[in-house]
VOGU-3710 file (C-alpha; in Angstrom, 3 decimals, decimal comma):
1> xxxxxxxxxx> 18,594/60,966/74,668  22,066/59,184/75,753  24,624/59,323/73,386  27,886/57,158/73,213  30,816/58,727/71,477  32,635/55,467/70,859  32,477/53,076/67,639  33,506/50,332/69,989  31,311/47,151/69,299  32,423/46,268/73,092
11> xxxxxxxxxx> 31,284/49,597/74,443  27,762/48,823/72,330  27,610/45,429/73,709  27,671/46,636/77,359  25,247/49,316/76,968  23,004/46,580/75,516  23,691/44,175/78,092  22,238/46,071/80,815  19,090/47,164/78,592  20,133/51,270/78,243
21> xxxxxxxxxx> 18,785/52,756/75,535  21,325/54,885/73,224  22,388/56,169/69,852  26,098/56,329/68,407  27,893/59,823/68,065  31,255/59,524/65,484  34,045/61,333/67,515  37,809/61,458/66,368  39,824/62,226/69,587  43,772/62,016/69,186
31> xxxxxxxxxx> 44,738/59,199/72,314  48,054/60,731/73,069  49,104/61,141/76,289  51,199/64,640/77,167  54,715/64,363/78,558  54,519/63,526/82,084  50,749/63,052/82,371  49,929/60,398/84,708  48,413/57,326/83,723  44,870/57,589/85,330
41> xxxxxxxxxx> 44,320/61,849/84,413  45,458/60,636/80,506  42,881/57,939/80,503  40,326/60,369/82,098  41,241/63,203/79,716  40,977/61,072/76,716  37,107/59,838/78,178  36,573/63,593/78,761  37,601/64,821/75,202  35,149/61,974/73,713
51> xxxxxxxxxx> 32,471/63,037/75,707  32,596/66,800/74,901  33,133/66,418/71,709  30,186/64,110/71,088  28,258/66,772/72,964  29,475/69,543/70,568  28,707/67,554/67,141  25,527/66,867/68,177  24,375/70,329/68,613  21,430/69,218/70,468
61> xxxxxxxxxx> 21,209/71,132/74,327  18,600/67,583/75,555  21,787/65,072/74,476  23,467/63,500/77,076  26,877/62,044/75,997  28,806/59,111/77,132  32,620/58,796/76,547  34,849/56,200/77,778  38,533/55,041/77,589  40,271/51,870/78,784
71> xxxxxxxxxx> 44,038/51,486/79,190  46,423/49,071/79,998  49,424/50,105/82,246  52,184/48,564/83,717  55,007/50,554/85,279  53,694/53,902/84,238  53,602/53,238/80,945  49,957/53,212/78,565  49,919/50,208/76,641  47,856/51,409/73,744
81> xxxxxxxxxx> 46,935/49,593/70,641  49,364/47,803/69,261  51,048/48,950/65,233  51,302/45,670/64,261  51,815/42,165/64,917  55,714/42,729/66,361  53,993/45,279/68,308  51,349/42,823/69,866  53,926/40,379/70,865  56,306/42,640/72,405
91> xxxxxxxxxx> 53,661/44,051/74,604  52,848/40,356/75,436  55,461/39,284/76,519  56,095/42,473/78,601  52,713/41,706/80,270  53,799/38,256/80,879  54,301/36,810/84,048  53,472/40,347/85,405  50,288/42,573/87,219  49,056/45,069/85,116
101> xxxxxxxxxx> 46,725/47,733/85,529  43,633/48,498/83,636  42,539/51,608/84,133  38,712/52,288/82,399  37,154/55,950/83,042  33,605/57,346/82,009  32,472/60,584/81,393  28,895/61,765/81,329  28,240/65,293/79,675  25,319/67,406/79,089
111> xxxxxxxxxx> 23,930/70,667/79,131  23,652/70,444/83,029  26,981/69,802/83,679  30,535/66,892/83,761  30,854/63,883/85,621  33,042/60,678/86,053  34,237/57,548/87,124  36,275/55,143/86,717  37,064/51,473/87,208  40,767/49,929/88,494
121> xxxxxxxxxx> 41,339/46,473/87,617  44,746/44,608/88,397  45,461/41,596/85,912  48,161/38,912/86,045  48,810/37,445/83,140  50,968/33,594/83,571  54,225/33,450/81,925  53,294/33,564/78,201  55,661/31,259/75,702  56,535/32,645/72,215
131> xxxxxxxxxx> 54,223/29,708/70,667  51,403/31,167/73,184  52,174/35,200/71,811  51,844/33,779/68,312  48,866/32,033/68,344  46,816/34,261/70,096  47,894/36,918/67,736  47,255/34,656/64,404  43,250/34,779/66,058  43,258/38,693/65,225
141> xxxxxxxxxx> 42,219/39,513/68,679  44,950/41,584/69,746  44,386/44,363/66,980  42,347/47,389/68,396  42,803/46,615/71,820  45,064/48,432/74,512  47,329/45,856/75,907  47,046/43,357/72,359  44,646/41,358/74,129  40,709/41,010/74,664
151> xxxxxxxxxx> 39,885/39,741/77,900  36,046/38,888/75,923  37,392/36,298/73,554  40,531/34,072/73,319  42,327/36,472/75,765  40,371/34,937/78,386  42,787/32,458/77,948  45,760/34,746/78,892  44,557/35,747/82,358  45,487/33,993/85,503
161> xxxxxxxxxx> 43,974/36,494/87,601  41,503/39,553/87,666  40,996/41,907/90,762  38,251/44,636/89,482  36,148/44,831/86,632  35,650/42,314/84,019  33,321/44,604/81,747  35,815/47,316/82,789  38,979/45,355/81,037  36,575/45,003/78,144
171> xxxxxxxxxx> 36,372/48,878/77,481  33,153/50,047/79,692  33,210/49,660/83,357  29,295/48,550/83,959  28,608/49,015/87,162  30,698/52,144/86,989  28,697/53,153/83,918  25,288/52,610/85,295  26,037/54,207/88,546  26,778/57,249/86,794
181> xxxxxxxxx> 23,555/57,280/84,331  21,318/56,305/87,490  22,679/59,367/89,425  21,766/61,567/86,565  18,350/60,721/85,953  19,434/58,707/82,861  18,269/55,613/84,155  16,148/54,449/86,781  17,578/50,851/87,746
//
């Protein structure tokens, strides 16, 4: 049985989408990244850490556990999710005008062994006015999100430009993701 240890209603979504069959596994994982840890191994870490410790709750040696993480970067730094509504808008308008990177890993565990892989997306976002920040923030969107925006919803809006994944920016790289299962034996197709 696939597991995904992620609450994410995005993650769910995605899974759904492309008919895979799978049960929810609770997992607290700190998302900090270590001094000097590069953006793409803290992403990966953090998708590892989910993954394992999915795999541990569950006690169950036939589980097969899914963990992902998606982050926003832009000059080496993680753009995590934003404290608060100052928060959202400064790491707006630090995206604005500007190609960021969106960096989305997976991490299949089981009994048999570890894999990954992951998804690089570049984004350029169109110079974003305060009145633009503000309102996209009022829509609640940019809570809960790395970067303060969801490319899904009214964030769509805030993109001039994607190279790489949509479903990747979202929080679960799909092709990425199925790739994986499929080579696995969690899939077929």
């Amino acid at each position: 049985m696939l597991y995904l240890a992620s609450q994410s209603p995005r993650r769910r979504q995605l899974l759904e989408q492309i008919g895979v069959e799978f049960r929810v596994v609770d997992v607290n994982v700190p998302e900090q990244r270590a001094h000097a840890e590069a953006p793409r191994e803290y992403v990966s870490r953090v998708a590892r850490e989910k993954a394992i410790a999915g795999f541990v709750a569950l006690n169950d040696p036939q589980a097969v556990v899914l963990g992902a993480d998606t982050e926003v970067v832009l000059d080496d730094e993680v753009f995590g999710k934003p404290a608060d509504a100052a928060d959202a808008a400064a790491m707006l308008r630090r995206l604005s005008a500007r190609v960021h990177e969106v960096i989305s890993t997976v991490w299949l565990v089981s009994r048999k062994g570890e894999w990954s892989d992951t998804s690089l997306s570049r984004v350029r976002m169109p110079e974003l006015d305060d009145a633009t920040i503000a309102a996209y923030i009022a829509t609640g969107e940019a809570f809960g999100k790395a970067g303060a925006y969801a490319i899904q919803g009214h964030g769509a809006k805030l993109i001039e430009h994607l190279d790489g994944s949509h479903s990747g920016v979202m929080g679960l790289p799909v092709f990425e993701t199925a790739r994986l299962l499929r080579a696995h034996g969690v899939i077929r197709a």
